[in-house]
Residue, then its C-alpha position, 0 to 999 in steps of 0.5 A: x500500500x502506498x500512502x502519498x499526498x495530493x502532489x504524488x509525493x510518497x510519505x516515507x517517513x510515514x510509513x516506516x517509524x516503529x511503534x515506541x515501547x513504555x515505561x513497565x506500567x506505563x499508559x499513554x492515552x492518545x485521543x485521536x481526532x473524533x472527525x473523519x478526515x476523507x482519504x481517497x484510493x485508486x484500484x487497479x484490478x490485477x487478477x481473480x482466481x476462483x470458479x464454479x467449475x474448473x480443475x481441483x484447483x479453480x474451485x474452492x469450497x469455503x475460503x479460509x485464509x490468504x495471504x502473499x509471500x516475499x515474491x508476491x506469491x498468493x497462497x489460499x487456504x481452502x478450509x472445507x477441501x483442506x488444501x492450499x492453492x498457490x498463485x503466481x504474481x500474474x494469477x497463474x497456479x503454481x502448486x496446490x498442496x495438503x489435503x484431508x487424512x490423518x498422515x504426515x502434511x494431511x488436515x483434519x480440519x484446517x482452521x488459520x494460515x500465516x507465511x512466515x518471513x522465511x516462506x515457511x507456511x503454518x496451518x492450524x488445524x483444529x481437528x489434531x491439535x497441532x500446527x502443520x508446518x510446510x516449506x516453501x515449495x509445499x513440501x511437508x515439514x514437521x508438525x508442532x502441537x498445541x500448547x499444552x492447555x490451550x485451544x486455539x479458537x478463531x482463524x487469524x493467525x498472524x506471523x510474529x515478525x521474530x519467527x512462529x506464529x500468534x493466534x487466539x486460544x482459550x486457556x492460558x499455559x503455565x498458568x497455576x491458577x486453574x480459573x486461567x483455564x477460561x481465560x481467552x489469550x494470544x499465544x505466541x507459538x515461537x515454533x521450535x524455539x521453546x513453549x508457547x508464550x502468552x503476550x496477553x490475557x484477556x479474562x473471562x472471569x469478569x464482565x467487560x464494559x457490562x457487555x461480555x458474559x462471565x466465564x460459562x455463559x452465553x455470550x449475548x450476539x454483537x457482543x465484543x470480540x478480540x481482533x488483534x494485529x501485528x506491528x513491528x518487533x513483535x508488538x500488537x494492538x488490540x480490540x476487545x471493547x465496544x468502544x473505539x479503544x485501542x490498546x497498542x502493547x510492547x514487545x513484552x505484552x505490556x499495554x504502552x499506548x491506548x488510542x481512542x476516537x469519540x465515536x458511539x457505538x450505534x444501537x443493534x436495530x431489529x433489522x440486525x437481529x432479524x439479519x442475523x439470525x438468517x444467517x445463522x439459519x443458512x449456516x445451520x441449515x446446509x452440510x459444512x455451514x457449521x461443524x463439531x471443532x475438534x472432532x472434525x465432523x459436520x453436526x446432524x441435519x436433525x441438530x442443525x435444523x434443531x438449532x435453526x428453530x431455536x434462534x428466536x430464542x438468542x439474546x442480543x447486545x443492545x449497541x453494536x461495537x464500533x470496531x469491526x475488525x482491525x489489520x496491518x498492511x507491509x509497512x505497519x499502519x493499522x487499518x481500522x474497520x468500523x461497523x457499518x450503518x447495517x449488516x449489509x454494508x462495510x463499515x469506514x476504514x480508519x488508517x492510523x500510522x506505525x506512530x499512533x496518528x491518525x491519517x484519515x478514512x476510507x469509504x466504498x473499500x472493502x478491508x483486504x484480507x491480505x496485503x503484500x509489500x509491492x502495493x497489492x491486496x488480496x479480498x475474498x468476495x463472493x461472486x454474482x453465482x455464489x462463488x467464492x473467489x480472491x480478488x487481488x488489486x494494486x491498491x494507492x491511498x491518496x492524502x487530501 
């Protein structure tokens, strides 16, 4: 992504500055500017990969991840097929490799994806609680398990610009208290070099803002979720609130700097809720909408329809948060997505600099999925025919 001004001329500066550590206990508050600021952007559309029909490798079944390489190679994990296609910088396929079993560089069920630095690919895979560990020219490396007494849940997984790999999990390693257990972590899986490492915790033993539910109870739906993203040497920011707060952590896990706008979170209308449990009916009511995480399989038709029926009955949080999700492009902004007015449409996308300032807003652009160091994104979208596919475009953000 490149960020210029008016005149075209590029904001180096801008784009390079690392995230300053703290002081241990140390807090900055930084309240950034409550009024958008437009920022504008130029796309040029490269190629697409994806078909209803077509070779193995043209078809994909439910999209889980993307991600580009080094060499701008696009690499697209397929969850419900459990393989990873690999496209060229001018679209064209290169190697498609795992699949579904139980032996050596097989899934059971493959959850997130990172590319690490060095090109190694790293795959979770709920199913063996383990992480599938692959070369750069697809060939099956190692497999590494899961932190013992964690769970990795969600499917961000994040490549720590140290080496392994970031992601969600429930428990907390190490931990002597057994109440840590339900706690909801990021782990840093350093892959190789030692246990898995907890860079922060966020406990579920207590409500959050009113709005999360204790440990064991149902959490209310549009409740806050956790949404993370790398910045330089290894530090993070973080979401859980509904609130515009964002929490920017050091190396160390420690939370250096909290970035806040002044923006109210909007009330959940009837038209979200109805919107929602649409949905979650779709998702209940088709084969591979919803499977048993961990024992690899799809629940009963009777169960789903079972649980189609009871969506009536969800409870519903009372404002929808502001953040919807966050992400960092190759040179460390943040790109910030709020909610949108509805269910139906994206959200603005707020871009805030490697030093915690504000930039401005984007309209009418999807938050990419995937971004390379050359310019490029990477969107999954689904087609006028119901296809999924990745769009992948060279992507200018203009400064007014």
């Amino acid at each position: 992504m490149l960020l210029m001004r008016s005149s075209w001329f590029p904001v180096i500066a801008l784009v390079i500055s690392a995230m300053p550590g703290a002081p241990v206990g140390a807090q900055e508050i930084v309240t950034l500017p409550a009024a958008d600021r437009a920022l504008s952007a130029r796309t040029q559309p490269l190629f697409s990969v994806g078909r209803a029909d077509g070779r193995e490798w043209e078809v994909f079944g439910s999209i889980g991840a993307v991600a580009f390489d080094a060499d701008e190679n696009l690499y697209v994990l397929d969850r419900q097929n459990a393989r990873i296609s690999v496209f060229d910088s001018a679209g064209r396929h290169v190697r498609t490799f795992g699949r579904r079993g139980g032996g050596p560089g097989e899934f059971g069920r493959p959850l997130g994806m990172a590319v690490l630095s060095d090109g190694q690919v790293v795959v979770s895979d709920v199913t063996r609680s383990s992480f599938s560990i692959f070369g750069r020219d697809g060939s099956f490396r190692r497999s590494e398990p899961f932190a013992q007494g964690s769970l990795v849940v969600g499917s961000q997984l994040a490549a720590h610009p140290l080496g392994g790999v970031v992601s969600r999990a429930i428990g907390n390693p190490g931990s002597s208290d057994p109440a840590a257990l339900g706690d909801e972590t990021l782990l840093w899986h350093r892959l190789g070099a030692g246990a898995a490492r907890t860079v922060y915790t966020i406990s579920t033993r207590r409500d959050r803002a009113g709005i999360a539910s204790r440990r064991g109870a149902q959490r209310l739906v549009f409740s806050p979720g956790t949404h993370f993203a790398l910045l330089a040497g290894g530090s993070m920011a973080i979401v859980t609130e509904e609130t515009y707060t964002i929490r920017i952590t050091n190396s160390q896990g420690r939370v250096s700097r909290v970035l806040r706008r002044n923006i109210p979170p909007r009330r959940v209308t009837a038209g979200d809720r109805e919107h929602e449990r649409e949905r979650r009916a779709a998702a209940y009511g088709r084969p591979g909408g919803l499977v048993v995480v961990g024992a690899g399989g799809e629940l009963p038709a009777g169960l789903r329809a079972e649980m189609a029926a009871a969506l009536q009955d969800v409870e519903f949080a009372s404002v929808m948060p502001v953040i919807d999700e966050v992400q960092t492009d190759a040179y460390g902004n943040l790109w910030v997505e709020r909610s949108g007015a509805s269910l139906d449409e994206d959200g603005p996308i707020d871009l805030i600099s490697p030093d915690g300032q504000y930039v401005g807003t984007l309209t009418g652009v999807a938050l990419p999925q995937a971004f390379s160091r050359r310019g490029r994104i990477a969107q999954v979208r689904t087609n006028e025919l119901g296809v999924e596919e990745v769009v992948v475009h060279r992507l200018t953000v203009l400064r007014p």
